[in-house]
C-alpha positions in Angstrom: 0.0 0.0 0.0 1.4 3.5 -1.1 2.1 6.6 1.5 -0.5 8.4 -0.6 -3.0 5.4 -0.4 -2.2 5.3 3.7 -3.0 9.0 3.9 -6.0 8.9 1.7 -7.6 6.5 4.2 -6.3 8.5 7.1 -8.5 11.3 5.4 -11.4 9.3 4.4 -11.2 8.0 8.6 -11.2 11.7 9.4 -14.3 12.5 7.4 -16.4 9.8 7.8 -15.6 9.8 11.8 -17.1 13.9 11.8 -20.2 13.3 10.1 -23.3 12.9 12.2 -26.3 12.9 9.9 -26.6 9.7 8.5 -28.2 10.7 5.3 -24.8 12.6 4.8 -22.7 9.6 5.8 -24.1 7.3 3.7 -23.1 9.6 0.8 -19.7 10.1 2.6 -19.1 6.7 2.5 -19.8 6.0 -0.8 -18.2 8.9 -2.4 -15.1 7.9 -0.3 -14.3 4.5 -1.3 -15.1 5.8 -5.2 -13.3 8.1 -5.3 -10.3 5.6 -3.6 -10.6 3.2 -6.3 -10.8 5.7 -8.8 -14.7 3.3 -10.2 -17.4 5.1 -12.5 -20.3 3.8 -10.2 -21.4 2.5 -7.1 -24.4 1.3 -4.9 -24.6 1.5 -1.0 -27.4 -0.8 0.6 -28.0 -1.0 3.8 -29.9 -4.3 5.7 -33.5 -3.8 6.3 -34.8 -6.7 8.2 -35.0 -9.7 5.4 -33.8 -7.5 2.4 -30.9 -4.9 1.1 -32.7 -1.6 0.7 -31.3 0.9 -1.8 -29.9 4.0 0.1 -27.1 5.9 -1.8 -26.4 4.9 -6.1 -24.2 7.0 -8.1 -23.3 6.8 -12.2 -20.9 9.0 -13.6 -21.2 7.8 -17.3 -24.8 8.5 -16.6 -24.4 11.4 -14.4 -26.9 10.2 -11.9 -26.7 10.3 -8.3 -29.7 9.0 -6.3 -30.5 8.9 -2.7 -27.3 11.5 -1.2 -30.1 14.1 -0.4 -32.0 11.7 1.2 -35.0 10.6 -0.4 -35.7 7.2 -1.5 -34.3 5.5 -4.1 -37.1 4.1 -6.3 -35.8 0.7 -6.6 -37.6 -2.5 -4.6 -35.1 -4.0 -1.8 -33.3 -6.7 -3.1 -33.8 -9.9 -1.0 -31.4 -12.1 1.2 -30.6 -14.7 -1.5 -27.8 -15.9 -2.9 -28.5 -15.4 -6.3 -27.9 -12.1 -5.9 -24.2 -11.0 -5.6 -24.6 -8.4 -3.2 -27.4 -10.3 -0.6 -25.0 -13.0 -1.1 -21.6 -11.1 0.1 -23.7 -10.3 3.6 -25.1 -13.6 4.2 -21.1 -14.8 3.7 -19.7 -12.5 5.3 -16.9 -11.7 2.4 -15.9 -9.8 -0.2 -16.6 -10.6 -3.8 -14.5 -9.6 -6.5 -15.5 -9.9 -10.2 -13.2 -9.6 -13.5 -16.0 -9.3 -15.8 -19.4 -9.7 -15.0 -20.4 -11.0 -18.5 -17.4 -13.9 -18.5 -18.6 -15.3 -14.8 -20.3 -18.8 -14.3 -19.9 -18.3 -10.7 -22.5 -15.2 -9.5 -25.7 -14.3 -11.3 -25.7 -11.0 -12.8 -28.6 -10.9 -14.4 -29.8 -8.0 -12.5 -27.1 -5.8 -13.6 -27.1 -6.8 -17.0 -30.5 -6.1 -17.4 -30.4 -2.8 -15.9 -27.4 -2.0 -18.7 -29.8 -2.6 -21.4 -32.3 -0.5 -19.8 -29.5 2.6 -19.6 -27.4 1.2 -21.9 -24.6 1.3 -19.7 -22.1 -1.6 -19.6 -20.8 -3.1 -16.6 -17.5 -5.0 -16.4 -15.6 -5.3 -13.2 -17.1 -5.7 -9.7 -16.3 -5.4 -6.0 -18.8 -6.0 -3.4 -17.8 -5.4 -0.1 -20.0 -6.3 3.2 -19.9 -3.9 5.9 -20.2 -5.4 9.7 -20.3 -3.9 12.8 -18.2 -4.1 15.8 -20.2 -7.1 16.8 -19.7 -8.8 13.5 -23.5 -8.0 12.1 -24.1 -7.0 9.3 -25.5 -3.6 8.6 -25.3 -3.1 4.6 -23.4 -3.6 1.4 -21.1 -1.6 -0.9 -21.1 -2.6 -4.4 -18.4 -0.5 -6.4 -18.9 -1.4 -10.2 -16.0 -0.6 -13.0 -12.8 0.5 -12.0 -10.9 3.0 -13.9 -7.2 3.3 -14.9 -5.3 6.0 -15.1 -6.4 6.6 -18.9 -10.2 6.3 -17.8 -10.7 2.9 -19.3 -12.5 0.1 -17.1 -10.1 -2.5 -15.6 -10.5 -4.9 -12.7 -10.5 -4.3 -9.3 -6.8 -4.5 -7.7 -6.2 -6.6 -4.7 -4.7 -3.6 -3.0 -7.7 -1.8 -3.3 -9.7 -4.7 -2.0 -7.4 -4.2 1.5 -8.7 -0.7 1.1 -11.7 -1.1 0.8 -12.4 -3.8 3.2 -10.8 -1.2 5.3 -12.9 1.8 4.7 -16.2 -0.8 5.0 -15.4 -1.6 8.7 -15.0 1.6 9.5 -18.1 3.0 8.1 -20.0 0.3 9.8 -19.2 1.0 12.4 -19.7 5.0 12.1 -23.1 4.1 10.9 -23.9 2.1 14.2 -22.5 5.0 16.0 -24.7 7.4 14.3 -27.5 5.0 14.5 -27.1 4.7 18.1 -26.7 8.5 18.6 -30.4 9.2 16.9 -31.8 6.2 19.0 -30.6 8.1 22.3 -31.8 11.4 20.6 -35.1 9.6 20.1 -35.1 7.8 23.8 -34.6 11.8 24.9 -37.0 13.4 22.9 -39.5 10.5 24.1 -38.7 10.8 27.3 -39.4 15.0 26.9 -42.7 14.6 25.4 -44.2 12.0 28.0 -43.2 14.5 30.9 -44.8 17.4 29.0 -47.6 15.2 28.5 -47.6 14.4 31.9 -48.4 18.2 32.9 -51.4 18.1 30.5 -53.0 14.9 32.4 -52.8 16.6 35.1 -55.2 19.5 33.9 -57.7 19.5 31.5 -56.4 23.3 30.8 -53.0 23.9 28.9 -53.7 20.3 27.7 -52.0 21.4 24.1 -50.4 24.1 24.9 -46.4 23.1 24.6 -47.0 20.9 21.4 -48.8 24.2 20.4 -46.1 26.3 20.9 -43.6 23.5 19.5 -45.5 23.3 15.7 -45.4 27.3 15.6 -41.5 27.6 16.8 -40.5 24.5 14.0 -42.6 26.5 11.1 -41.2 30.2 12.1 -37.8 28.5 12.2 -38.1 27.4 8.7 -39.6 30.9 8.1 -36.4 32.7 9.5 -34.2 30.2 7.3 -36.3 31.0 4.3 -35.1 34.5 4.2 -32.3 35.8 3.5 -31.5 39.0 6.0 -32.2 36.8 9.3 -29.9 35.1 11.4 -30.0 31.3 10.3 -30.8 28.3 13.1 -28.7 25.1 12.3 -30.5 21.7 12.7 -29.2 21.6 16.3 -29.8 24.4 17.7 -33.5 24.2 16.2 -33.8 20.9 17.8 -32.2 22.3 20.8 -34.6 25.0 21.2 -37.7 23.2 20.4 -36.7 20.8 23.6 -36.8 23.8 25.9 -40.6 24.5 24.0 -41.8 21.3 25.2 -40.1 21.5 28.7 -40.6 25.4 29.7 -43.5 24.5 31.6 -42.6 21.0 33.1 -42.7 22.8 36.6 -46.2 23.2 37.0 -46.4 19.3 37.5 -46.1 20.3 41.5 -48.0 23.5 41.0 -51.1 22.7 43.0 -54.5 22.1 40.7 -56.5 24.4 42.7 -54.8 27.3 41.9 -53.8 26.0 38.1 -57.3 24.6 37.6 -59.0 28.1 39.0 -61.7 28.9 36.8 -63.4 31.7 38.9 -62.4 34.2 41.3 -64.2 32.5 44.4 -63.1 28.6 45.6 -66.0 26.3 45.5 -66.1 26.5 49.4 -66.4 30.2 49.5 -69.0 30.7 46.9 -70.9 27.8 48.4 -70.9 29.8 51.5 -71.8 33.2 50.4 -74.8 31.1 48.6 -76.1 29.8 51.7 -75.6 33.5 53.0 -78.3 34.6 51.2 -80.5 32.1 51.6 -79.9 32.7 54.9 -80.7 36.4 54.5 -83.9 35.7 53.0 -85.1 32.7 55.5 -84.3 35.4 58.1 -86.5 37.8 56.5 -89.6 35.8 56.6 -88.7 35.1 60.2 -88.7 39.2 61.1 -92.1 39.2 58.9 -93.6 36.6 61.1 -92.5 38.5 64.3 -94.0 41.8 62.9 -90.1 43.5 62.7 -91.0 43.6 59.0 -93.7 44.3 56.1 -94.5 42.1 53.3 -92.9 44.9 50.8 -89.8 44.9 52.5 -89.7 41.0 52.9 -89.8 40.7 49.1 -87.7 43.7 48.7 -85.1 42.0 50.9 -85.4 38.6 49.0 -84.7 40.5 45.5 -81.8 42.1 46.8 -80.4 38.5 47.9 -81.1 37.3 44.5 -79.5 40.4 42.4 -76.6 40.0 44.9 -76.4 36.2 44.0 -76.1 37.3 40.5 -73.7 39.7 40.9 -71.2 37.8 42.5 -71.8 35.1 39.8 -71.0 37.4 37.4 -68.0 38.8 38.5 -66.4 35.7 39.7 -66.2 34.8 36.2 -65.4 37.6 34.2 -61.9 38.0 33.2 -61.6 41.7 33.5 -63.4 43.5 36.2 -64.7 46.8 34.8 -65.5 50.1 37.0 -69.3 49.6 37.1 -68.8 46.0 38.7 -66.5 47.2 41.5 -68.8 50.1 42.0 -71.5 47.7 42.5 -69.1 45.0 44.2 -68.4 47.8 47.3 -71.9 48.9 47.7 -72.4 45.0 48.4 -69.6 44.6 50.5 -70.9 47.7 52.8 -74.5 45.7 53.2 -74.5 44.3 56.6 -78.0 42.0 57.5 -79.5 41.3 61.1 -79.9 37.6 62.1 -83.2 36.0 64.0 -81.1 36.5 67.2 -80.6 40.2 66.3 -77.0 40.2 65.8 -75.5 41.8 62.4 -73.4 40.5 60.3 -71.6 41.4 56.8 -73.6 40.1 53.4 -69.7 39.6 52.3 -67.2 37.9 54.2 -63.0 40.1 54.2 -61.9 37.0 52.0 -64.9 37.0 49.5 -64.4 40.5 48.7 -61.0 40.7 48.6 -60.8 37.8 45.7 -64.2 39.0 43.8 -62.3 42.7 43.4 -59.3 41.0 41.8 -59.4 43.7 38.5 -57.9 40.5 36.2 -57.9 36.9 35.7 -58.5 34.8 39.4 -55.4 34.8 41.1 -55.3 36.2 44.2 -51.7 37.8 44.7 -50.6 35.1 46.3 -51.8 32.3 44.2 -50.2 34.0 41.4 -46.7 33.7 43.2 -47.2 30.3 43.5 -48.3 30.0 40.2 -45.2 32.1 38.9 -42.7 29.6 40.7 -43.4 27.3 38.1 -40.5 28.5 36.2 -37.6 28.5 39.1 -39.0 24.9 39.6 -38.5 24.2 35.7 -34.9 25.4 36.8 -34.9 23.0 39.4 -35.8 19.8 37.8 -34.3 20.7 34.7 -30.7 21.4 36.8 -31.1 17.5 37.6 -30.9 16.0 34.3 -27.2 15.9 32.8 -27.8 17.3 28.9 -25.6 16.8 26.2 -23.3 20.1 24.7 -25.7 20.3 22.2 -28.7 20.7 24.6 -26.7 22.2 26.7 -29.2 25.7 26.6 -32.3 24.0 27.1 -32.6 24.5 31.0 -31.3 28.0 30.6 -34.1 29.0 28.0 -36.4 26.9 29.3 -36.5 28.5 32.6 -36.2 32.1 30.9 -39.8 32.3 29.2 -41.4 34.9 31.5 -38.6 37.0 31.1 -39.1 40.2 29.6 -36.6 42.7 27.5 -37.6 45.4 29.7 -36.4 43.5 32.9 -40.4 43.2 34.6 -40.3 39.3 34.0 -39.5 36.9 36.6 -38.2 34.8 38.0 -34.6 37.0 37.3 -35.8 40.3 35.8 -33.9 39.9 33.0 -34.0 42.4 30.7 -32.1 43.4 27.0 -29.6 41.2 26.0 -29.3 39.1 29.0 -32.2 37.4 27.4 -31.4 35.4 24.3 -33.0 35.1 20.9 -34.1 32.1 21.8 -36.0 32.8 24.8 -37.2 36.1 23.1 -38.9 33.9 20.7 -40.5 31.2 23.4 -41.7 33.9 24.9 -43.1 35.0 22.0 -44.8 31.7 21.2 -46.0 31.5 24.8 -47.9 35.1 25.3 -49.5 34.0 21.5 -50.6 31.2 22.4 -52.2 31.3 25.6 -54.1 34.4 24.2 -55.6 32.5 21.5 -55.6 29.0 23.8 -59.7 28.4 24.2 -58.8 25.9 26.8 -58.2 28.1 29.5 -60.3 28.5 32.8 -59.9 32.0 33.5 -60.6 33.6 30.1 -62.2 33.0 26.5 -59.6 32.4 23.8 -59.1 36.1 22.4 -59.7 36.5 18.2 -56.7 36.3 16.1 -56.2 40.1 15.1 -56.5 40.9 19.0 -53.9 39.0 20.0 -51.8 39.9 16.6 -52.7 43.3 18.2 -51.1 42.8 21.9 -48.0 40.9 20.6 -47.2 44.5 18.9 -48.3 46.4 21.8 -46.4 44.3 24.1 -43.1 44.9 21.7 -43.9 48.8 21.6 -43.9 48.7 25.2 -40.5 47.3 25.3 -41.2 43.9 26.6 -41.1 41.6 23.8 -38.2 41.9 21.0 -39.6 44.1 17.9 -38.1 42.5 14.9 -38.7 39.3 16.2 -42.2 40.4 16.9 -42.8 41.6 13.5 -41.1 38.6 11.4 -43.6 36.4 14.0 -46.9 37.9 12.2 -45.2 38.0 8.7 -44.3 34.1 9.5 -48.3 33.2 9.6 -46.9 30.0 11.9 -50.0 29.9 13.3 -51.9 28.5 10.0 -53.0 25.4 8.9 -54.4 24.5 12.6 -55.9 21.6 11.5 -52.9 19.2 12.1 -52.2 20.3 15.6 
């Protein structure tokens, strides 16, 4: 073997050993070990459960190259028999090496032969090469078809280029397991990512589609920011990287109590129930005081009517999401009503509590249920601190926990603000203020109409809150369409 042969497959180690998409390794591998032995055209198949499947094929005569950008080759498998040459150099486990197809008794080359008269290209010499694992299992075939000599014209395969090749085939088997193995870990990962988002939406029948929401939007404006040509590009990792922090931003609220992530209204169960029986109260007492004389007919009903417009009132604003003037005004002249009991003692038609939650001005958090609602993201931090990620996920906890965050530094849990907040957050954040506002699966308000919350994303980005650009290229994106396969 020559010094430049030894540094060729030094070289050909180097670039095949890099490469971690296998789409582009297959190609790698096949344009490697052609371009060693200096053929005209070559096949790689890789072992599909009972058959060779055609993955990578390549013609220079014919200037045809099929399968190196990843689509399927439109050929049928070829099945594990030995009548054909290259099923039968996996099944034996060895190399095959052929002078002149046309002149051999030993193999059946019918297949190639007619495929020539289909092309009308003409196949002569042959080297078919299994490629095994580190186990010894086989994983696919290289079939190299007429070498070249230095004047271009088709000779045999050389024994030293059999050594070569042989060479280059374990290797790449072995780079293909690796690869294989790293997407099966990736897979095991992502997997493992999507069951304990899902896990948070089985807890709750609200926010049930929220991350794989937000996850279909951030892939398509992604692809809209690669489509253009004056944005900053995302690589396939880092989109993959950031699309992992989508699905686990909100992984914290699986300890955020239900009764505060479930709250639908203002009041709990337990204290509207009580202010209900309140008035009931109210009104048994007043036909008690009518009995004893203490009151008229006219104010009996009178009494009873206000019970019942104070019934609906509360009902009313314990599910509204925004509590306007006129309400509160009515709200306080309720909470001022005080009633007189059979034993003749007074008491408030609204309890401290009641009131206090029924004047929340938005949503139905009290203050401090929307602190514990809000430490969902420091606990995100928390569990996500626990798991060891790659270098290539290596931002996910980071942006993950960063999604209330805010450029003008009134997010939480950090108060970042400006460029302490990456792009990628910036755009998470994005996703998450659009689609909770258009979300019609929340308890606390009514999913709000596309151009309004087109509308508050620009408002919110005028304020200084959410990144402009990004803001604006969001809209333009349209990542929101085609609903129908979320």
């Amino acid at each position: 073997m020559t010094q430049e042969n030894m540094n060729k497959l030094l070289e050909i180690g180097v670039r095949l050993s890099s490469e971690r998409d296998i789409n582009r390794l297959l190609d790698q591998i096949l344009s490697c070990v052609m371009e060693l032995t200096k053929c005209d055209a070559g096949t790689l198949y890789l072992l599909d459960e009972a058959s060779l499947r055609f993955k990578i094929m390549r013609n220079n005569t014919l200037c045809t190259n099929s399968g190196s950008d990843g689509q399927p080759v439109d050929l049928p498998p070829v099945p594990l028999s030995r009548e054909n040459v290259c099923a039968l150099s996996l099944l034996e486990n060895r190399t095959i090496l052929v002078e002149d197809v046309r002149n051999c008794e030993k193999y059946d080359f019918s297949g190639p032969i007619r495929y020539d008269a289909m092309t009308g290209y003409h196949t002569r010499s042959m080297l078919v090469v299994p490629m095994c694992n580190r186990e010894g299992q086989p994983v696919g075939v290289l079939q190299l078809i007429n070498a070249l000599d230095e004047k271009g014209r088709v000779c045999a395969f050389s024994p030293d280029m059999v050594l070569m090749v042989e060479s280059v085939s374990s290797q790449a088997a072995i780079t293909i397991q690796n690869v294989r193995y790293i997407r099966e870990i990736r897979e095991l990962i992502l997997s493992f990512v999507r069951v304990m988002s899902s896990a948070v939406d089985e807890r709750t029948p609200y926010n049930g589609s929220h991350p794989r929401h937000m996850a279909v939007y951030g892939s398509r404006f992604i692809d809209y920011l690669n489509s253009r040509q004056d944005t900053p590009h995302f690589s396939s990792a880092r989109k993959e990287e950031l699309l992992m922090s989508i699905w686990l931003h909100d992984i914290g609220k699986l300890v955020t109590p239900l009764e505060v992530m479930n709250k639908a209204r203002r009041l709990s169960p337990q204290q509207f129930s009580s202010f209900a029986h309140r008035m009931e109260i109210i009104g048994l007492t007043a036909e008690i005081r009518q009995l004893r004389g203490e009151l008229s007919p006219e104010e009996k009903e009178a009494l009873i009517r206000e019970t019942e417009e104070a019934r609906a009132l509360v009902e009313t604003i314990d599910s509204t999401g925004f509590l306007k003037d006129e309400l509160l005004a009515q709200l306080n002249v309720l909470h001022e009503k005080v009633y007189i009991d059979a034993d003749g003692t007074s008491h408030a038609w609204l309890m401290p509590d009641e009131y206090a939650m029924l004047s929340i001005r938005k949503g139905t958090l009290s203050e401090e249920e929307r602190k514990i609602m809000e430490e969902h993201v420091s606990i995100t931090d928390k569990l996500l601190s626990q798991i060891h990620f790659s270098e290539d996920l290596s931002h996910v906890r980071e942006w993950a926990a960063a999604h209330h965050e805010l450029l003008n530094g009134r997010g939480y849990p950090k108060h970042l603000k400006g460029d302490e907040i990456p792009a990628e957050v910036r755009i998470i954040t994005i996703l998450d203020i659009f689609d909770a506002l258009t979300a019609s699966d929340r308890p606390y308000k009514k999913a709000v109409p596309l151009d309004r919350a087109l509308s508050i994303l620009t408002e919110n980005a005028d304020r200084g809150e959410l990144d402009p650009e990004l803001t604006k290229l969001f809209i333009e994106s349209k990542c929101w369409e085609n609903t129908e396969v979320l």
